[in-house]
ROTILO-423515 format. One record per residue (C-alpha): x, y, z; residue in one letter; residue number from 1. Coordinates in steps of 0.25 Angstrom, whole numbers. Layout:
// ROTILO-423515
node east=X; north=Y; up=Z; type=A; seq=NUM $
...
This chain:
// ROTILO-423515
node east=-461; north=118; up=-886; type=X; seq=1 $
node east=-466; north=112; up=-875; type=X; seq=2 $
node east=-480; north=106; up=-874; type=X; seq=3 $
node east=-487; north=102; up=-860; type=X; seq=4 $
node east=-501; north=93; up=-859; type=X; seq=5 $
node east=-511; north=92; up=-846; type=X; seq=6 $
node east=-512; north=76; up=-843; type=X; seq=7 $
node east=-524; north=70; up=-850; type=X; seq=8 $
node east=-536; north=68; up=-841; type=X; seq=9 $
node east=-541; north=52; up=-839; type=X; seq=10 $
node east=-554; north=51; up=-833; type=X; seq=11 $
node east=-563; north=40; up=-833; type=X; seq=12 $
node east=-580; north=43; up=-838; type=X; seq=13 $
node east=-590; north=32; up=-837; type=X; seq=14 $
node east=-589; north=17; up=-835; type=X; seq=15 $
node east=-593; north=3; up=-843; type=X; seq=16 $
node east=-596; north=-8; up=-833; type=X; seq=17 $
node east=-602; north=-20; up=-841; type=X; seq=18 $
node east=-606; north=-33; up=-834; type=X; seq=19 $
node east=-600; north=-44; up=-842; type=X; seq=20 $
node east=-610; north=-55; up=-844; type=X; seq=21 $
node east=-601; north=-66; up=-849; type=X; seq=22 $
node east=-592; north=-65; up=-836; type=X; seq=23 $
node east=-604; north=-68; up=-825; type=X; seq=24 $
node east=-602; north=-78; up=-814; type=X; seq=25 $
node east=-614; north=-80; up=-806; type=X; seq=26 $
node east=-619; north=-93; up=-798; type=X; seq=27 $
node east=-631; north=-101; up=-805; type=X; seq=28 $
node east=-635; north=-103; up=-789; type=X; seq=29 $
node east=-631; north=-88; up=-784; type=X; seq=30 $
node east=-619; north=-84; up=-776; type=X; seq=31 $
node east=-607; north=-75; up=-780; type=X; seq=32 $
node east=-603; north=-72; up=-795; type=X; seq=33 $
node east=-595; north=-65; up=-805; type=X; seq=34 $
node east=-599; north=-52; up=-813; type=X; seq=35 $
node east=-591; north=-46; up=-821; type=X; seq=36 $
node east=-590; north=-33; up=-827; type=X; seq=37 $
node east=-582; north=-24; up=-836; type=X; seq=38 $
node east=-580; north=-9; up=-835; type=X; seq=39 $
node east=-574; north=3; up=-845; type=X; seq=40 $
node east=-572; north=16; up=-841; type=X; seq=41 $
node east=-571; north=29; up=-851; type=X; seq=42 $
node east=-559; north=34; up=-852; type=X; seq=43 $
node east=-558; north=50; up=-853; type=X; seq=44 $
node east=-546; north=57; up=-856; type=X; seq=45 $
node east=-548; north=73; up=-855; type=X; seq=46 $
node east=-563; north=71; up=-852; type=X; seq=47 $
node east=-564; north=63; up=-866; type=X; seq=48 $
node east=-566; north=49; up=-867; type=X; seq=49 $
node east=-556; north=39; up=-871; type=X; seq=50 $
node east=-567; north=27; up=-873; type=X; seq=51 $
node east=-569; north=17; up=-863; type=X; seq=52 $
node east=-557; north=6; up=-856; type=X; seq=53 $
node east=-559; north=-5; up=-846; type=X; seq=54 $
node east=-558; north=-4; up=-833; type=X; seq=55 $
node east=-560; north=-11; up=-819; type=X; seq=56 $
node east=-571; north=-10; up=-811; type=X; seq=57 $
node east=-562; north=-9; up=-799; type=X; seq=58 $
node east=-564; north=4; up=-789; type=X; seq=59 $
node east=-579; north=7; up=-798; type=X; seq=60 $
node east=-590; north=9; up=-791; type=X; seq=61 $
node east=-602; north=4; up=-799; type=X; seq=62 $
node east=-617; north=-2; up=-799; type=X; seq=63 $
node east=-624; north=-11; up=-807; type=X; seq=64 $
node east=-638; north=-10; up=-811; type=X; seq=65 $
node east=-649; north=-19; up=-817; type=X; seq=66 $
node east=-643; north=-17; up=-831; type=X; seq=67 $
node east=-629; north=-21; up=-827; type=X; seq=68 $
node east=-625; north=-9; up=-830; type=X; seq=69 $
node east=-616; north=0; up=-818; type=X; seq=70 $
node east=-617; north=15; up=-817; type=X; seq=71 $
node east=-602; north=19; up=-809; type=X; seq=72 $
């Protein structure tokens, strides 16, 4: 007997980005600082979702607004 599968599906759904607090650099007297921020993105596998892993900010496109909060 021979069986055959389709290849499951990944996709990614929304995104997390958090602004970490406890990593914060910024001059007393002004000037350029640090902010750092973590970001998780849901994983979906044949349109369900697997939870959420880490990811890199790297290639997002996204804005921050006055609760700290980013919409992608």
């Amino acid at each position: 007997m021979e069986l055959n599968q389709n290849a499951a599906t990944i996709e990614y759904g929304s995104y997390k980005i958090a602004f970490a607090e406890e990593k914060v650099s910024l001059p007393y007297m002004g000037g350029k600082g640090n902010v750092s921020f973590t970001c998780q993105r849901e994983k979906m596998i044949n349109g369900k979702s697997k939870g959420f892993e880490s990811c890199s900010l790297d290639g997002i496109s996204y804005k921050a607004t006055r609760k700290n909060d980013a919409h992608i």
